[in-house]
N, C-alpha and C positions, 0 to 999 in steps of 0.2 A: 098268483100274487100280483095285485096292481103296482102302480106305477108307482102310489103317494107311500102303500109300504116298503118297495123297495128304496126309496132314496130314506123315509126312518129307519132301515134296516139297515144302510149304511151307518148313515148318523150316528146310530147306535155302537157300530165298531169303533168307527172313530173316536165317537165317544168314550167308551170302553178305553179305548186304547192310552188314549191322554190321562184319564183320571189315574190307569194304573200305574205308568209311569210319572207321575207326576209326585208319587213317594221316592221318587229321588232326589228329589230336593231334600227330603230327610236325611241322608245318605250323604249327599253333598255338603249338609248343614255338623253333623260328627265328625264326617273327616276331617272338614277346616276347623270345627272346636278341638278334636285332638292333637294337628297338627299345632296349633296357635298354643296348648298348654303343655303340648312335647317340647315344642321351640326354646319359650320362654319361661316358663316355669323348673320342668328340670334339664333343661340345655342340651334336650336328646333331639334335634327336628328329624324327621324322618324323611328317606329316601321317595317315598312312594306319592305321597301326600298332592305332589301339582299335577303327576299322570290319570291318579284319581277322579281329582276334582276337573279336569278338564275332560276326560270320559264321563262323567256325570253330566256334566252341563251339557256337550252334546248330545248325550242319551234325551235328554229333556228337551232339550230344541227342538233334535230331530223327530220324536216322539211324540211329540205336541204339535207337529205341522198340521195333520188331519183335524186335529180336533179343531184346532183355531180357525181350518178354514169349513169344519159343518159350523163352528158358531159364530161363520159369516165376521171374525172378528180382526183379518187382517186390516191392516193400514188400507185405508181407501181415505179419496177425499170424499166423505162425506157430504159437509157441506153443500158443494156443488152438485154433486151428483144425485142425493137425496131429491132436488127438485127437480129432476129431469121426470119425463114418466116413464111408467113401469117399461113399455115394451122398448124404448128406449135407452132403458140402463140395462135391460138383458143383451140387444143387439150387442151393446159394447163389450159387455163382460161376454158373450160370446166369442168375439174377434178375437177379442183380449184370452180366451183361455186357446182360441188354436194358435193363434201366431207367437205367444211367450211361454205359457202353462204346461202344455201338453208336450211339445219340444223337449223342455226342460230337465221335467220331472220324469221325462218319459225316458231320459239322457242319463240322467242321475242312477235311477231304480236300476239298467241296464249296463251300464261301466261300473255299477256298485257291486254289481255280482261278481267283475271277473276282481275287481279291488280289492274282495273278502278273499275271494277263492282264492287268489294270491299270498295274501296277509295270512291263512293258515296253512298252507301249503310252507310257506317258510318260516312258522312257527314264532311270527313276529313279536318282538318285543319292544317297548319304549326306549326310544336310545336318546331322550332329555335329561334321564337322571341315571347313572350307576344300579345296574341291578333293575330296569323299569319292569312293568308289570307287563304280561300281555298285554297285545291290542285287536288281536283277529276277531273277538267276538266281538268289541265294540265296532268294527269295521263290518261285522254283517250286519249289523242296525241300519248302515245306507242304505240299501237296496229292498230291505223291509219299509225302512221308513219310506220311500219312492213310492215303492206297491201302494201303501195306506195313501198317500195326497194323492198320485194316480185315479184310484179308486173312488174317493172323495171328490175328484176333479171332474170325475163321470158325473158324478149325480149333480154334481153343481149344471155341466150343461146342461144336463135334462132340464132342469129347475129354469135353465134359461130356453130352453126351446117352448117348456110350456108357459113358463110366463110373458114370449112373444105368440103363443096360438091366444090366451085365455085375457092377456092385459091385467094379470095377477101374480104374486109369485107363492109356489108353492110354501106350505107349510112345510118351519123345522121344529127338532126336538123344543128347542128354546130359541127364540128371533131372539138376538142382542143388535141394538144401534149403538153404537160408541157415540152418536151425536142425535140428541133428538131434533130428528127431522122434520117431525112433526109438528113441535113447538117453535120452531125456529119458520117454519112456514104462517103458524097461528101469526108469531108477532110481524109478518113481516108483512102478513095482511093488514093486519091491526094498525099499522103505523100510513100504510096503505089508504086505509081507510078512513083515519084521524086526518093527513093529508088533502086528501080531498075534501074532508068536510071543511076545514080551514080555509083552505082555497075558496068554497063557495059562501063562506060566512063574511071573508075578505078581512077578519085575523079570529087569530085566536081566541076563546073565552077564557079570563082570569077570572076562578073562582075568586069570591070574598072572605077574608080573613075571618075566621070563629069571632060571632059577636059583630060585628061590624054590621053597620044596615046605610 
């Protein structure tokens, strides 16, 4: 297997991964409908309802971290960084994944193990509300979710060691810019170049108004 199918064959889990947890948001959208019509409709709110939806939402966060970061879609400054070049925005996002990323996450996945294995071991339960629901299985979701952006994290630096050998950056499932880069370089030649012509015309031309001669 090459290089370009293994980081798709990541892609692809992560992929995979987000989409399927990402029906929890349906999950999370029932409970606060039935919580909100237990409440105030027939005056029953129920005990379980805020441990729920606050395991949901993390299930969904943490669950969606891989996915977000194959579709290249965390917070970055764009803007700026968009006009650096390529083997130049890999450098950094190199530096940038051993000194904060890999630390991290690599911290996370491996304290989240003993955090589960502890939280079932003591057969934990939510103690916010009277009666809370388990929480050991939503506390092995940390150390899973780790493994996935860990894993994810690999393939990103590959992505960046070859886009410093090749001055390109590898293909993903789907390239998303949250900011087009590309247009925002067009206009800024454009104005660039309107610029200077002015300059050497020594002012601007005003067109004539429709009809006027």
């Amino acid at each position: 297997m090459n290089v370009q199918k293994t980081l798709m064959l990541i892609d692809g889990i992560s992929t995979w991964t987000g989409k399927a947890f990402a029906w929890t948001i349906v999950a999370l959208m029932l409970a606060i409908v039935y919580e909100v019509v237990a409440r105030y409709v027939f005056n029953a709110p129920t005990q379980w309802a805020f441990d729920v939806s606050y395991m949901l939402y993390g299930t969904l966060f943490m669950m969606a971290g891989a996915y977000t970061l194959a579709r290249n879609g965390h917070v970055r400054g764009d803007v700026l960084y968009g006009f650096l070049p390529v083997r130049m925005q890999a450098g950094f996002d190199l530096v940038l994944y051993f000194v904060f990323f890999i630390p991290g996450i690599a911290a996370l996945a491996y304290f989240g193990i003993g955090f589960a294995q502890t939280s079932w071991s003591l057969g934990e339960h939510s103690s916010l509300t009277p009666g809370g629901p388990p929480v050991y299985h939503f506390k092995t979701l940390i150390p899973i979710a780790g493994a996935l952006v860990l894993l994810q994290g690999v393939a990103e630096i590959i992505r960046c060691i070859l886009a410093l050998k090749t001055g390109e950056w590898p293909r993903r499932l789907h390239d998303v810019e949250e900011v087009d880069v590309a247009g925002l370089k067009g206009m800024v030649e454009a104005r660039s170049a309107g610029a200077g012509l002015a300059g050497d015309s020594g002012s601007p031309t005003i067109p004539s108004a429709p009809g006027a001669r």
